[in-house]
N, C-alpha and C positions, 0 to 999 in steps of 0.2 A: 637464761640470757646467753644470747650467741654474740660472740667478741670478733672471730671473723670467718671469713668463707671460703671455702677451698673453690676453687672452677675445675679441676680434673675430675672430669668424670669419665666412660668408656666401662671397662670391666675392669679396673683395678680393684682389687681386695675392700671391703670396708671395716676398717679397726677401727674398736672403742674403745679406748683406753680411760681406763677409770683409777684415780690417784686424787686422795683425800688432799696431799701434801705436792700442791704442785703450783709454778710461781705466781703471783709472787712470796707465796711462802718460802719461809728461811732457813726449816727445818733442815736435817740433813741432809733425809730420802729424798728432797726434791732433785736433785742433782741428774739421782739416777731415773727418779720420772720423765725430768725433761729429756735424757738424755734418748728414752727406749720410745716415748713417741717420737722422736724426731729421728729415730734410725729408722722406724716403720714408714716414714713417709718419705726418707731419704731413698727407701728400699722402690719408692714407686705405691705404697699404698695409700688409700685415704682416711685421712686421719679425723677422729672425733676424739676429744679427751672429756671424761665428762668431772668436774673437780666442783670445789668449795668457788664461794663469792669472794674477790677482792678483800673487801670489807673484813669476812672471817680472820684473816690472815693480817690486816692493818690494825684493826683492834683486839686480836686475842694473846696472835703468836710473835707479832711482829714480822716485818716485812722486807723483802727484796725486792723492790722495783727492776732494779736495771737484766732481772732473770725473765722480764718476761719480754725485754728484746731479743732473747734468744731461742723462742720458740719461732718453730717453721713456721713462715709466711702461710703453708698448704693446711693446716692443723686448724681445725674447727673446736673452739674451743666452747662449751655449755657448761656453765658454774647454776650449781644448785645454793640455792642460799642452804646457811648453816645454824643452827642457833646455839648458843654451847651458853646455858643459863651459871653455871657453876662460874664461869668466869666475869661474869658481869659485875663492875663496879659502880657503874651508877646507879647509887639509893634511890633516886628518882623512880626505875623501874622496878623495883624488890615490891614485891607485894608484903602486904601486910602479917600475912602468917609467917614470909621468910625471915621481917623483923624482928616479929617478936619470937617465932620459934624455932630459929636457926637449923639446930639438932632436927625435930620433927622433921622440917624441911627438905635437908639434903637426905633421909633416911625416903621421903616418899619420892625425890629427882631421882637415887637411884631404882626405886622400882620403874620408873614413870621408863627410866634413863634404858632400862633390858626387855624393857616389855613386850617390843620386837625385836630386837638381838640382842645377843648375850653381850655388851660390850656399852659401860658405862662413860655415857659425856657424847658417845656414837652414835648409838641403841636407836636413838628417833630418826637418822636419817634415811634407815631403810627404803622405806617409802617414800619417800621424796626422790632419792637415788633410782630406785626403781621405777617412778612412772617417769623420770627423765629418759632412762634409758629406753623404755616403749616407745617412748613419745619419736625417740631417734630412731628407731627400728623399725616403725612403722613410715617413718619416712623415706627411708632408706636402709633396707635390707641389711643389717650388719654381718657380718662373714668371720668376725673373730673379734673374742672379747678379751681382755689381756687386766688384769686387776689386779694392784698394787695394795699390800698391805706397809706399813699400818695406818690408818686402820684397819682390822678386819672387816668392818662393812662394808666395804670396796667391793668385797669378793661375792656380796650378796647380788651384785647387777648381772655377775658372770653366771651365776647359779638360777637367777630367773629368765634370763633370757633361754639358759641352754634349755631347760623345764620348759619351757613354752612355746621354742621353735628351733629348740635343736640345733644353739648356735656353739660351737667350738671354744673354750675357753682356756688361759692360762694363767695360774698362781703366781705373783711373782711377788714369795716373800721377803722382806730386807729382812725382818728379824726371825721369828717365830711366835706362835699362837697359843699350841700347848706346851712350847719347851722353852723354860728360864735362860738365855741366853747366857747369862750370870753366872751361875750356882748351878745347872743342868738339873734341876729340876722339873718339875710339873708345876704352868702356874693355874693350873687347874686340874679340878679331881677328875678320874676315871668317871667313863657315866654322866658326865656333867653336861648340860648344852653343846658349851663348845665343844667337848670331847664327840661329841654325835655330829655336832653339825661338821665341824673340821675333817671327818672320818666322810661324810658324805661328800663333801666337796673334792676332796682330793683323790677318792676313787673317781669322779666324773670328769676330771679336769684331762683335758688334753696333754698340757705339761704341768708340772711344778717348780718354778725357780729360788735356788737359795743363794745367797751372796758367797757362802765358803763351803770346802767339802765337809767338814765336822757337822755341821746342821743339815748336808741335804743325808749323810750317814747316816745321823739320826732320825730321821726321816723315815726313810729306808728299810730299818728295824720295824720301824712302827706299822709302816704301811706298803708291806714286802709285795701286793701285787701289784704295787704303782709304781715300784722303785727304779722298772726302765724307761716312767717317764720323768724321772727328775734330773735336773740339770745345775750343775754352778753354772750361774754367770755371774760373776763376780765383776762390782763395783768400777774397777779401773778407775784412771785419774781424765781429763779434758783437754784434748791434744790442746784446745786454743784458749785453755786458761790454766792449763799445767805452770809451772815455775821454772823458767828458763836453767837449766846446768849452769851448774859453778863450777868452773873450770879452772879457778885461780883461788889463792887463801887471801884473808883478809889483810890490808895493812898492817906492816906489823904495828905500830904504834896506835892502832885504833881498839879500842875494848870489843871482844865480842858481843855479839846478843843475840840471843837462844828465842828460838819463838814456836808458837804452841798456835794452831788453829783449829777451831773446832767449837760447839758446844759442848761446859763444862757441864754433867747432870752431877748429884749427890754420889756416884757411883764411881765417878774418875778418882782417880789418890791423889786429887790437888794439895794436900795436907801436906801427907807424906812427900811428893814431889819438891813444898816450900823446904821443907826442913832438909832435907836434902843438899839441894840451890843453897840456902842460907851458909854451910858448914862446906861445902865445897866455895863457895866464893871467899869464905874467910882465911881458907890456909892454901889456895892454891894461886901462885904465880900469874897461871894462863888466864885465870878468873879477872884479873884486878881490874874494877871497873868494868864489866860484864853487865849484862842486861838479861833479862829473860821476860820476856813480851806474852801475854793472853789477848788473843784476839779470837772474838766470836761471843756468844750470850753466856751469860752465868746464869744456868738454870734453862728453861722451857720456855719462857712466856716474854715477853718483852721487856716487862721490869725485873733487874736484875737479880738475884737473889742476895737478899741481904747477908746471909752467913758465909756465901765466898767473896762477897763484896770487902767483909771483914779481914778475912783470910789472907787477903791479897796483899791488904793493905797492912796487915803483921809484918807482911818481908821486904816491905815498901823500902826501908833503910838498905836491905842487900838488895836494891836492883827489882823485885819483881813485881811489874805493874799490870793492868789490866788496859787493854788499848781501844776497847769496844768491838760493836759488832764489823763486819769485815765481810762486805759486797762483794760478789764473785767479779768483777769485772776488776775488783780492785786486789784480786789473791796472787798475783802473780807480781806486782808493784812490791807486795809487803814482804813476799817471798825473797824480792831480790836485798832485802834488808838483813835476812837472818846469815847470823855462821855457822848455825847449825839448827837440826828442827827437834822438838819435843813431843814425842809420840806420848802422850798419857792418857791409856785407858782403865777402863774398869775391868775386875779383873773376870773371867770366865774363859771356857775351853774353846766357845763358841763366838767369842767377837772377834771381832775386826776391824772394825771401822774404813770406809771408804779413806778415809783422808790417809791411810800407811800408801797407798798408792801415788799418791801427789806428792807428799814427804820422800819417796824414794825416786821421782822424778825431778827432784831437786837438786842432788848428786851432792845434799848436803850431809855432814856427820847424823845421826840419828840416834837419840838417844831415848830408847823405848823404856819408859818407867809403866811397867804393868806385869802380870802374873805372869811366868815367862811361858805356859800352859795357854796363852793363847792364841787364837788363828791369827794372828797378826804375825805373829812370829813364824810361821808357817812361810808368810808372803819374805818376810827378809830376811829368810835364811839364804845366807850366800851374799848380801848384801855385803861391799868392801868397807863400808864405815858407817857399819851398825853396830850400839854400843846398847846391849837390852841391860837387865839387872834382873839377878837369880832371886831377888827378893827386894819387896818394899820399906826393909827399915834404909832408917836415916842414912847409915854410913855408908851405905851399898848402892845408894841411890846416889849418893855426893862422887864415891869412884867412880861410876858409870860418867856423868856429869863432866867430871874433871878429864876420863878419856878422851870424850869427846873434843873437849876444848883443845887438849894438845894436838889431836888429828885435826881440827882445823885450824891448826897455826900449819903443820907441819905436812900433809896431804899434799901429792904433788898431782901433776895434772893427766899421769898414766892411772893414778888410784882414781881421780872423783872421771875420769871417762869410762871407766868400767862401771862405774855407780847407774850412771846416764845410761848406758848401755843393756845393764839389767833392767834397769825400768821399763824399756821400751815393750816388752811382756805385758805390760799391765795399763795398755792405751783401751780406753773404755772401749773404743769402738771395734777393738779386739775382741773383748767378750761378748758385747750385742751380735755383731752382724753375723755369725752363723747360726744361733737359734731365730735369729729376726729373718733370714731367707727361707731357713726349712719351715719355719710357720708360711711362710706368705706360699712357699713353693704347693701346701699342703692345701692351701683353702683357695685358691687360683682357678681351680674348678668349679668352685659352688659360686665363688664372683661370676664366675662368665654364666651359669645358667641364671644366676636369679637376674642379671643383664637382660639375656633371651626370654626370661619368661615377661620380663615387662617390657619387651618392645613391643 
């Protein structure tokens, strides 16, 4: 299905941008999908994004409507239907073996689920994916394929088209594929599928993109004769839905309130975090009547997850509530609510999370509750009123907390302008537009002949 229709035509470049997670999904990565086609055709190319249906995104993951007013008017957009049977809730459609044999069931969805690629709940859309992308290529010559994980089957369009007509392509990991973000493990064996097919892709690929230097490092080791094609471009924040600076402290007689944006998965220390919160609001002054806000999904799916649903509501008495999901059109309104922001990740060498960049264009106190070993920590080192914690117990998490609160009674307006000022390092369109020219610069040539060869 074609949503709308570019009219620039001439020899401009033709990208295809292929991103599972693109709007109105709510996901994280969409952020940075919307943000890389719409530098591509900001740059003068033309844009096809080839993604999931509407639909997929309304009933699986739930949804952002008002993201997909901020795709380029120029961007031709083709969604592949998706079918993701695992999440389906209506009995109505379950067939009969799934009722009565549950177990059997999901043991034959995952074979059924890898049986074209290694990557289960994906696996089927290979092919669908792929005769979309023919289907666009044969209409219009494509000149550069650019492919968003996760999911990994993103990356299969990029890999058939180059096989079949020698089209240019580029990796642009958010997470990684064979390396546990987490734990820096392997989440798969040496030898394994992905381990061959990943080794094949990323020797062919033109570039390979990773969001921080520790994973594109890691990388690097792995895959040392492709190592001077990888690249960080890291996340950055949305110059025009960043959070305006705080240049001034709260009333004093107003209680603070602490806010957190993001998707919570099982892997953040929301736990740890509460107990924390709790034991700092109970003995500290600055605290009294304090708030600390969750805004964004609990969990993955649309319904929220009942065990932080619970969680939340333990600390409900100190202050910490859940405020729901949180439209990008509406992050900057909610921003101007907080006195300080709550960075709470999971812990690993190799995260990040896009949002430490929006959090530190807020020129708000920052108090990072997570392993202090991670990439994040990397981005706010130097930050003027960043308050991390050397460890996730209770008490250490509550000092961190209580710093903060004092810097934002006491922060004057030469400290949070420096804050504002470090930020300005980490404006998205910072990290896209120099690999987004040297691509276009590089394929500018085979546009203009496949032009010539069909006039």
């Amino acid at each position: 299905m074609k949503e709308t229709c570019m009219s620039a035509q001439g020899n401009a470049p033709h990208v295809l941008y292929v991103a599972w997670g693109y709007p109105p999904c709510r996901g994280g990565g969409v952020y940075r999908a919307l943000a890389t086609a719409n530098a591509f055709a900001a740059q003068g190319a033309r844009v096809t994004v080839l993604t999931a249906t509407r639909e997929t995104f309304l009933n699986y993951t739930g949804a952002d409507t008002s993201l997909e007013e901020l795709i380029d008017p120029r961007i031709e957009v083709v969604r592949v239907p998706f079918d993701w049977p695992n999440l389906e809730t209506d009995l109505r459609k379950w067939s009969p073996w799934r009722v009565l044999t549950p177990k059997l069931w999901r043991k034959a969805r995952v074979r059924l689920d890898t049986r074209d690629f290694p990557e289960v709940g994906y696996g089927p859309w290979k092919r669908p994916l792929e005769e979309a992308a023919q289907r666009i290529h044969d209409a219009d010559p494509v000149d550069l394929v650019v492919a968003s994980a996760n999911p990994n089957v993103d990356f299969t369009v990029a890999h058939h088209l180059h096989r079949v007509a020698g089209v240019p392509y580029v990796m642009d990991y958010r997470d990684a594929w064979m390396l546990d973000v987490f734990d820096g493990g392997l989440l798969h064996e040496e030898g394994s599928r992905v381990a061959k097919l990943e080794k094949e892709l990323v020797d062919a690929a033109t570039e390979v993109w990773f969001v921080n230097e520790p994973i594109r490092r890691w990388h690097t080791l792995r895959y040392p004769s492709t190592a001077e094609r990888m690249h960080v471009v890291a996340n950055g924040y949305d110059p025009e839905f960043a959070p305006s600076p705080r240049l001034e402290p709260p009333a004093p007689d107003k209680p603070l309130n602490f806010g957190y944006i993001g998707t919570v998965s099982a892997k953040v220390p929301l736990a740890e975090f509460a107990e924390g919160w709790s034991i700092a609001r109970r003995r500290s002054a600055a605290l009294a009547g304090a708030t600390a806000q969750i805004w964004g999904y609990l969990g993955f799916y649309a319904t929220p997850s009942p065990h932080l649903v619970r969680l939340v509501a333990d600390h409900a008495d100190d202050g910490l509530s859940y405020a729901g999901p949180l439209p990008k059109q509406r992050v900057r309104e909610v921003y101007d609510t907080f006195d300080a922001a709550l960075l709470i990740l999971g812990a690993g060498l190799y995260v990040t999370s896009g949002k430490v960049f929006e959090y530190a264009a807020s020129a708000l106190p920052i108090v990072s509750v997570h392993d202090p070993r991670n990439a994040a920590s990397d981005v706010l080192e130097g930050y003027p009123l960043w308050f991390p914690v050397t460890d996730l117990g209770p008490e250490t998490v509550a000092d961190a907390i209580e710093k903060a609160a004092e810097a934002a009674r006491t922060a004057d307006e030469s400290v949070r302008s420096a804050c504002r000022d470090f930020a300005v390092r980490y404006s998205r369109d910072l990290q896209l537009e120099p690999r987004v020219a040297a691509l276009l610069a590089g394929v500018s040539g085979s546009a203009t002949e496949s032009t010539e060869r069909s006039a």
